[in-house]
N, C-alpha and C positions, 0 to 999 in steps of 0.2 A: 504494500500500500504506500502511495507515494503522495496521496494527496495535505500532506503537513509537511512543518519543517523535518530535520531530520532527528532532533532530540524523541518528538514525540512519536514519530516513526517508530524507532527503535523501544520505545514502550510497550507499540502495541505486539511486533514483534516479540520482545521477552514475553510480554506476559499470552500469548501464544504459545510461544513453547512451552512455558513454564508447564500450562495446561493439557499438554500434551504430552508433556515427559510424567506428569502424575498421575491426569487417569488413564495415559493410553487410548486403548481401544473402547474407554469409555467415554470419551470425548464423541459428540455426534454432530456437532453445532456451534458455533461461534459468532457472534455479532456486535458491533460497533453500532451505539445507537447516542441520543441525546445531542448535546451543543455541538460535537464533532461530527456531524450529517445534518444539525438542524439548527440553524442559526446561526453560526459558525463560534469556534473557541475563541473564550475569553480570556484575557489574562489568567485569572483563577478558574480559569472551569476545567471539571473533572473531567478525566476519559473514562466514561461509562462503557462496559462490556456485559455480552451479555454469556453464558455457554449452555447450554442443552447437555446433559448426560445422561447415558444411558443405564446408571446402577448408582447408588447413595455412594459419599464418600465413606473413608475411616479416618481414626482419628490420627495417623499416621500421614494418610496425607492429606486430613485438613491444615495440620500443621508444618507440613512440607510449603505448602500451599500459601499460607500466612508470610511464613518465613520469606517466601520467595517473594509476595509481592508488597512485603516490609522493604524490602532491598530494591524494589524495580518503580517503588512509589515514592513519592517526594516526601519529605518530613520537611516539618516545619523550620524557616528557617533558610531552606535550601535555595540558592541561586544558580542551578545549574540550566533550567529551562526544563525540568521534568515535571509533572502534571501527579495531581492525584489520581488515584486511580477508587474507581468504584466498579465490581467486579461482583457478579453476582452469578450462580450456579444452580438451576433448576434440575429435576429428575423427569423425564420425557414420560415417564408412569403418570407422575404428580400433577403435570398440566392439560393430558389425552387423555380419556377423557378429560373437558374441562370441568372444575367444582370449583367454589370460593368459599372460603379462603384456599388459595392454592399451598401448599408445603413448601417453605425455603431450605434449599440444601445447604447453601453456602452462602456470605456474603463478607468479603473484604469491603472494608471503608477507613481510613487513616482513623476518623475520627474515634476507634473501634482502637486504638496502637494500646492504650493503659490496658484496655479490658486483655488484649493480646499478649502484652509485656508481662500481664500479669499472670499467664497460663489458663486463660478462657478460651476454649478454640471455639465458642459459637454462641457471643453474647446475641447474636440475631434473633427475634422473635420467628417462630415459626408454630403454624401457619402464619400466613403475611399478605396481608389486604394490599399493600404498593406493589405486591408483584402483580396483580391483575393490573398496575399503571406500568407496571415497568413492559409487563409481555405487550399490553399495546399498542405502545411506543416502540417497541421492537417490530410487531410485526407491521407498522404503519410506514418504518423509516429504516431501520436497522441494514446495515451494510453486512454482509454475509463476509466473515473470515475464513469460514469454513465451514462444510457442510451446505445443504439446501439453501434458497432463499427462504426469509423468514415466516413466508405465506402459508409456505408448505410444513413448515414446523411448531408453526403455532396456531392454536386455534382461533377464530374473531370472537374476542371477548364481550357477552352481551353489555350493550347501555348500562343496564338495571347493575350488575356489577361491579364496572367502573363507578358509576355514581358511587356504590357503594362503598368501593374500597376510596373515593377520596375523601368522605364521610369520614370513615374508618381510622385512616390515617392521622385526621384533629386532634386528638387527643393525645397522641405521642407527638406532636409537633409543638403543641400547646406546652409541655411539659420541656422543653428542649428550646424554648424563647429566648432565655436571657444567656445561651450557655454558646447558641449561635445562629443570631438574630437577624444576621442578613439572609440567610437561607432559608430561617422559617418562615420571616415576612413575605420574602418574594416565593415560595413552595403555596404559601397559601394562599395568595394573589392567582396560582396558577390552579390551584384545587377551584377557587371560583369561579375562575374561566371556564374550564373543563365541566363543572356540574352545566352551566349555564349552556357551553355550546355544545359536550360531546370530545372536544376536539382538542388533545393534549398541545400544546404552544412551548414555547422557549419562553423560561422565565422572564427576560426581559419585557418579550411581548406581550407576554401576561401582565405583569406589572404597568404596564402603559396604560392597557384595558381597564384595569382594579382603579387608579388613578383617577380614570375619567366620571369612574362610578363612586368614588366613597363622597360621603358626606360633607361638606364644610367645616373645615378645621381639623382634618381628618388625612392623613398622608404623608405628613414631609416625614417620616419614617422609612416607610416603602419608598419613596424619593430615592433619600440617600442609600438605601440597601440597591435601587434597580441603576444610580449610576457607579457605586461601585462596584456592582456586577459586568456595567457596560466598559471601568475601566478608567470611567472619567472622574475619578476622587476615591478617597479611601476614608473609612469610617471603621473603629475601634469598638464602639460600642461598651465602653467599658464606664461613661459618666452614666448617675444616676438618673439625669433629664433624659437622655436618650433612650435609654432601656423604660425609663416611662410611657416617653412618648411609642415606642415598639410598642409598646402593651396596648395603648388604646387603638394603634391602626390593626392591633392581631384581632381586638376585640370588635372593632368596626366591621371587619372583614367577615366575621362569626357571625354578626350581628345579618349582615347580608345575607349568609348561606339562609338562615334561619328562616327569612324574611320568602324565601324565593321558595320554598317548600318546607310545609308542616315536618315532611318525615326527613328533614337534610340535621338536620344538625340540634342536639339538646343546649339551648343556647343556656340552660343555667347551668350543666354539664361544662362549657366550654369556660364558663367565668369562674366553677370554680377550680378547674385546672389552670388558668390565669394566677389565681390567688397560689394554686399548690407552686408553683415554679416561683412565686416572685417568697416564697416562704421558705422553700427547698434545700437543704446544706449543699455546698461543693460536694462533686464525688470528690472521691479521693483513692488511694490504693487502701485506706486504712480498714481493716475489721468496724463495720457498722455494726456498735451493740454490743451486748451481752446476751449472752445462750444459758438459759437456765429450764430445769425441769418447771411445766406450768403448776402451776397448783388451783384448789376450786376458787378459792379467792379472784383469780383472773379470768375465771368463766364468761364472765358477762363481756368483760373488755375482749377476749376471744372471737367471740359470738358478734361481739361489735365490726372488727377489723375484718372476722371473714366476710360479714354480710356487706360491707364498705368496698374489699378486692371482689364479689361476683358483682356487684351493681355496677364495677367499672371494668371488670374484663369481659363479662361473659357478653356484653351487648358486643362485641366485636367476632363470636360466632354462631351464637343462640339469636331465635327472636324473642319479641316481650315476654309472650307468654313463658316462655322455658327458660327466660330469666329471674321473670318472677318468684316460679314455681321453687328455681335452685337456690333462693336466698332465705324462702323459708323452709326449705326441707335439705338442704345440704349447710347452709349458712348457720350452723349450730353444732359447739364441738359434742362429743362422746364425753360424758363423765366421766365414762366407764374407764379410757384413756387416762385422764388427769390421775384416777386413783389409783391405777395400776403403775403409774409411774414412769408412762412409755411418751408422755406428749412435751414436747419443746416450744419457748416460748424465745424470741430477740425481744429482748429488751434497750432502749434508747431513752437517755433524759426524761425517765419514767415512764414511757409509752410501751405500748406493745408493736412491732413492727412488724415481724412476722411469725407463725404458727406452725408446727406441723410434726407429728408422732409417728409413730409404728406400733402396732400391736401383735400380743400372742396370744391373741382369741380371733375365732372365725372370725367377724365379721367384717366384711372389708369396705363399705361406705358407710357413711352418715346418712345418705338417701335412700338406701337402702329398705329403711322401713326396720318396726323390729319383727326378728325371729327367734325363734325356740333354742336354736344353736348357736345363737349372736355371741355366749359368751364361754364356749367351749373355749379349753384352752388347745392349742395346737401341740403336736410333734413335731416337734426341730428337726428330727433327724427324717421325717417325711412330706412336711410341708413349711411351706414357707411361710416368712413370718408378715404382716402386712403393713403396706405403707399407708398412714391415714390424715385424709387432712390439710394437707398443704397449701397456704396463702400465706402472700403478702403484700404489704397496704402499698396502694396504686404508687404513693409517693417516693416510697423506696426500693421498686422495682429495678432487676436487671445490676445491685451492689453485691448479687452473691447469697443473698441471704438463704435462699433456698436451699443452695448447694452443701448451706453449712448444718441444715437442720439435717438432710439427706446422710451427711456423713454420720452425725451424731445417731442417727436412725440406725445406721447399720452396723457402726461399732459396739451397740447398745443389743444390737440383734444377733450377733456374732458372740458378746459373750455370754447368750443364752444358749448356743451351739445352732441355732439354725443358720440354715447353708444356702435360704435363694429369701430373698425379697419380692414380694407381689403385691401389684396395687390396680387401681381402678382409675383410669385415667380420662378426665373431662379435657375438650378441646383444651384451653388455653394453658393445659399443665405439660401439654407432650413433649413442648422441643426441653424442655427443663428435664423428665425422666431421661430423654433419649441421650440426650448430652452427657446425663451420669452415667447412664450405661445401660438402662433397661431396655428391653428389645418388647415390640409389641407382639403378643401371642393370639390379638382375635383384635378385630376393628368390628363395634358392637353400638346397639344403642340401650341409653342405663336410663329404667325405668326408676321411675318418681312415686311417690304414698298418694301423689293426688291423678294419676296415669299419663302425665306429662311427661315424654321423653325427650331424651340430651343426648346426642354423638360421641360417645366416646372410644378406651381403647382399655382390654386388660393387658397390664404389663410385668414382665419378670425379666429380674438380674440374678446373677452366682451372687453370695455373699463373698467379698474379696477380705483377705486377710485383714485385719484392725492393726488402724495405728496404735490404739489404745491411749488416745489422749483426748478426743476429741469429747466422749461421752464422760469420761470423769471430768472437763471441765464445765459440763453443763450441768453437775449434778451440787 
């Protein structure tokens, strides 16, 4: 491909082979899609790719993977003329038939370097409502590197869909305002384009459109975000006037979606994810919390945080009703758990953050409803022990915390002697189990006490050897 300078060339090239020397013969597809076929590149704008595979990565070479386009992407900083790179990885299963939310395999983005640096090979949400914006985009524009043109390998992704995944998408954009605020403003300039026309645009263009339509006294935010997208000033974003004024053009922008269809967007949803980001600590690489056994004392505050994480995740795969339905028949811990001594709580600055146990009794959901053998105790040395539970409050998502109740779970489970781990797994828990290690053994739907059913998946892992540190410090 010769149509850039020769820096960027040579990017798309490495990361070409890159992909090719890891999955091989799983490589099926490759495309070059976004500012570099449509609009043309900006100073800062990413080389978006896309790739089609034909079998799931491992963890081996997701991390080959990382490594490689650590080294072939620009870090901050750098004046060499190298681009970031935004690189994304679908499974040709995952998108043929088409379903939404589609499954993300993979996604490199710089912004992603700490969670990377830090031994995370897949802070990506998965399922992922922007991959139905991303395949769009791909197959409306997308330069073939390899493999088929993109017609022939991606499906047309209905209207009803897209609307939906840009929907979708609000709520994590909203939460990622003040941390990078030129992106978000002009992303969401372009999510309103898109509801309105259909028709995915280049952020700039977008941004012109949004302009002509907000409000009075409403804009010189998205202003300076769409000209130094174009290149023509630079903005820091770091005074507190500015990330103000960001906030009411995001909220303006919300306010639009809202305006233009009853079912586009929950605008008191979007203000108080507004409020969570402008309240929100730095990440940081630091341990969020304390991990302590919960006790009944924390029952209610429990019960509180999980029904607070299903009212804000599960509307991104369920509809109303089977949202509803989960925050009062799943949204309420097991006693049973607290007093057996098997449920974990994070603790922060007095709060509860995140929740989640294992047990060694049958029962393996909280929606489950009760039964007669709810509280048998199991055999280790024949079945597995159960993972139950699992949430954490929308505002400290994606810090790890899950991963850390997971471990405490299974070193906890391991020194009762049992040897596999099994859980019951609702959409938005999966790419978290799969990441740890559990592999799906049925893709199922998990009946409810009031007959409302939920998508989900039963999961089992080997129990891996114990650190033997994790569970005594939470005790």
């Amino acid at each position: 491909m010769e149509r850039f300078d020769a820096a960027t060339n040579l990017q798309i090239d490495e990361v070409v082979r890159l992909v090719g020397e890891v999955l091989g013969d799983g490589a099926e597809a490759g495309y070059l899609f976004g500012s570099a076929v449509h609009g043309g590149l900006r100073p800062d704008s990413d080389l978006d790719l896309l790739f089609i595979a034909t079998r799931r990565t491992n963890e081996n070479e997701r991390r080959a993977l990382i490594d490689g386009f650590m080294s072939i992407s620009r870090s901050r900083g750098d004046a060499d003329g190298r681009r970031h790179l935004e690189v994304t990885i679908v499974v040709h299963s995952d998108i043929r038939p088409w379903r939404y939310p589609p499954p993300m395999e993979f996604q490199y983005g710089d912004w992603w370097r700490p969670e990377f640096q830090a031994g995370d090979l897949a802070p990506w949400t998965s399922p992922n409502a922007d991959l139905a914006v991303i395949l769009t985009a791909v197959r409306s524009e997308g330069v073939p590197l390899f493999g088929p043109p993109a017609v022939d390998s991606i499906e047309a992704i209905p209207r009803d869909d897209l609307d939906r995944a840009m929907r979708d998408v609000v709520p994590d954009l909203l939460q990622e305002l003040d941390g990078d605020t030129r992106n978000v403003l002009l992303t969401l300039a372009r999510v309103w384009f898109t509801l309105e026309t259909g028709v995915i645009e280049s952020k700039g263009d977008a941004a012109d459109w949004a302009l002509e339509r907000l409000p009075d006294g409403r804009g010189d935010a998205l202003r300076l975000a769409r000209d130094a997208y174009l290149g023509a000033t630079t903005h820091a974003w770091i005074d507190p006037a500015a990330i103000s004024m960001a906030r009411a053009d995001a909220e303006a922008i919300v306010q639009s979606l809202h305006q233009g269809s009853e079912t586009r967007m929950d605008l008191g949803h979007a203000r108080k994810l507004l409020a969570l980001a402008e309240a929100a600590p730095a990440k940081t690489g630091a341990p969020l919390g304390t991990i302590r056994l919960a006790t009944q004392d924390d029952a209610d505050a429990i019960d509180e945080l999980m029904k607070q994480s299903i009212g804000d995740l599960f509307p991104q795969f369920y509809d109303e009703r089977q949202t509803a339905s989960s925050i009062v028949h799943i949204g309420s811990v097991d006693r049973m758990l607290i007093a057996d001594g098997t449920y974990f709580v994070v603790e922060d600055a007095g709060e509860l953050i995140a929740c989640g146990g294992w047990s060694r009794r049958d029962k393996l959901y909280t929606g489950s409803g009760e039964g007669s053998g709810d509280a048998r105790l199991l055999d280790p040395a024949k079945e597995p022990a159960r993972v139950r539970a699992m949430f954490v409050r929308p505002d400290r998502t994606r810090r790890g915390l899950g991963t850390r109740i997971l471990e405490a779970c299974e070193a906890a489970a391991a020194a009762e002697r049992f040897r596999v781990l099994a859980l019951m797994a609702t959409l938005p828990g999966l790419q978290l189990y799969e990441r740890y290690g559990f592999m799906v053994t049925e893709r199922t739907s998990i009946p409810l006490p009031d007959g409302v059913t939920i998508g989900g998946a039963a999961m089992q892992m080997p129990i891996r050897q114990p650190s033997g540190s994790t569970a005594a410090r939470a005790t």
